[in-house]
C-alpha positions, -999 to 999 in steps of 0.1 A, spaced: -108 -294 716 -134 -297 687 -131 -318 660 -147 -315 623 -163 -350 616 -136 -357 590 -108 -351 611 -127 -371 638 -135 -401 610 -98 -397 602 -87 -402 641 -110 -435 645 -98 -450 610 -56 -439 623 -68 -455 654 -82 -484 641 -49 -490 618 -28 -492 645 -47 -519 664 -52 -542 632 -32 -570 632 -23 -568 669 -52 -586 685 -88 -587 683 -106 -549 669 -125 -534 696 -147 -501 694 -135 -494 729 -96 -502 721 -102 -478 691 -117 -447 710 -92 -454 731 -61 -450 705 -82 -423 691 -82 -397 721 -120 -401 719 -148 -418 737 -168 -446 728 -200 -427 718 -183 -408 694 -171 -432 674 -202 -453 670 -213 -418 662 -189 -423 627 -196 -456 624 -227 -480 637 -200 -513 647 -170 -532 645 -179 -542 609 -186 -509 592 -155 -501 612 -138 -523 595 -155 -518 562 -143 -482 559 -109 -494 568 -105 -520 539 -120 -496 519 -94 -473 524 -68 -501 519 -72 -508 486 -52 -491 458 -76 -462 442 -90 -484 411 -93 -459 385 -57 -448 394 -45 -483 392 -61 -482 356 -46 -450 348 -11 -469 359 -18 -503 336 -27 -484 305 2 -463 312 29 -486 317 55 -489 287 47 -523 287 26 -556 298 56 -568 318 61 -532 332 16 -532 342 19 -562 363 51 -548 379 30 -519 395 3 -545 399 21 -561 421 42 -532 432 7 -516 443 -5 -549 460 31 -543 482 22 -512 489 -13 -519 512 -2 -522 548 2 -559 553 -24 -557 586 -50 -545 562 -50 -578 536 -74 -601 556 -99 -574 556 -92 -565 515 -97 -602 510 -134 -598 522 -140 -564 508 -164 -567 475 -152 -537 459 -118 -542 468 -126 -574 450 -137 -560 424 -115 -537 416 -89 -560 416 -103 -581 393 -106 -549 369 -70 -543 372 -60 -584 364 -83 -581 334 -69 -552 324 -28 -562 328 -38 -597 310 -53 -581 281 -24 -557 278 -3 -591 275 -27 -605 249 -24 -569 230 12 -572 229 10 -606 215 30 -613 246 5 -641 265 12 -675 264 -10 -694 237 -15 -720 262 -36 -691 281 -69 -670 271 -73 -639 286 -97 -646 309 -72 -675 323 -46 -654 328 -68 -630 343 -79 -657 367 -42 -666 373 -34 -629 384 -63 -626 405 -49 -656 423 -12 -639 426 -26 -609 437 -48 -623 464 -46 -608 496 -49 -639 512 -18 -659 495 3 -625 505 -13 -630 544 0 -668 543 35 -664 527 41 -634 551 26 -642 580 24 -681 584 58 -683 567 78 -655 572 83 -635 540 91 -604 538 69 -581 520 98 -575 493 99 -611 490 65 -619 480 64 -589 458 99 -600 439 85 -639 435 51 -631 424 59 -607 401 83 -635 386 61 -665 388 32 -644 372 55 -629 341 69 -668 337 32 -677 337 16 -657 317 43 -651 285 57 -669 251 
């Protein structure tokens, strides 16, 4: 059967998804869930860490859609809501490789600064807080590695973290 590259790209990153978070990432495991052979995906991508680049990548929640969704909440308290809601959403298996992603990075950061100074806006943050503090503080909340520890090393549910974040974070950061 003959594949367009994108379709292939899109087999090796399916692949690839299915195997994080089960055991070590290997290119052969992943031609392997991917119907393909080995050559052809180092073909797509040159190793293990582009692999898993692309992957984390992929992960994270579309930034400029994630800005779209802060400005267009009805409120601050309703922004970090889908903040959080949107950090739920990434597939748990994909957060240690988010936490190590620069742009991923990145755009989170954008999207902390930009719920925090929605608070400050409303006249809703806490005067014991700037805005860069409470951006700071979100970025924390929102960090893919506290979500890895409280589900994985302790047994959270996904809806659990989601539910007591989103709570400690509106306690911390409001009048």
């Amino acid at each position: 059967m003959v594949y367009t590259v994108s379709r292939t790209r899109g087999k090796i990153l399916e692949a690839a998804r299915n195997i994080v978070g089960l055991g070590p990432l290997s290119m052969a495991k992943v031609a392997d869930g991917a119907g393909l052979s080995r050559q052809a995906v180092y073909l797509h991508f040159p190793g293990r860490v582009a692999l898993l680049a692309a992957l984390a990548q992929g992960a994270a929640p579309d930034s400029r859609t994630s800005l779209d969704a802060v400005a267009a909440a009805p409120s601050a308290r309703a922004a970090l809501a889908g903040l959080v809601a949107r950090q739920a959403a990434t597939d748990p298996a994909l957060w240690p490789m988010l936490a190590d992603a620069p742009q991923a990075q990145t755009d989170r950061l954008a999207q902390c600064r930009a719920v925090a100074e929605r608070f400050q806006a409303e006249g809703a943050l806490s005067p014991q807080l700037s805005a860069q503090a409470a951006t700071d503080l979100l970025w924390s909340l929102t960090s893919p590695r506290l979500w890895t520890e409280l589900v994985r090393a302790r047994g959270w549910s996904v809806e659990r973290v989601q539910r007591h974040l989103a709570y400690l974070a509106a306690g911390a950061l409001t009048r």
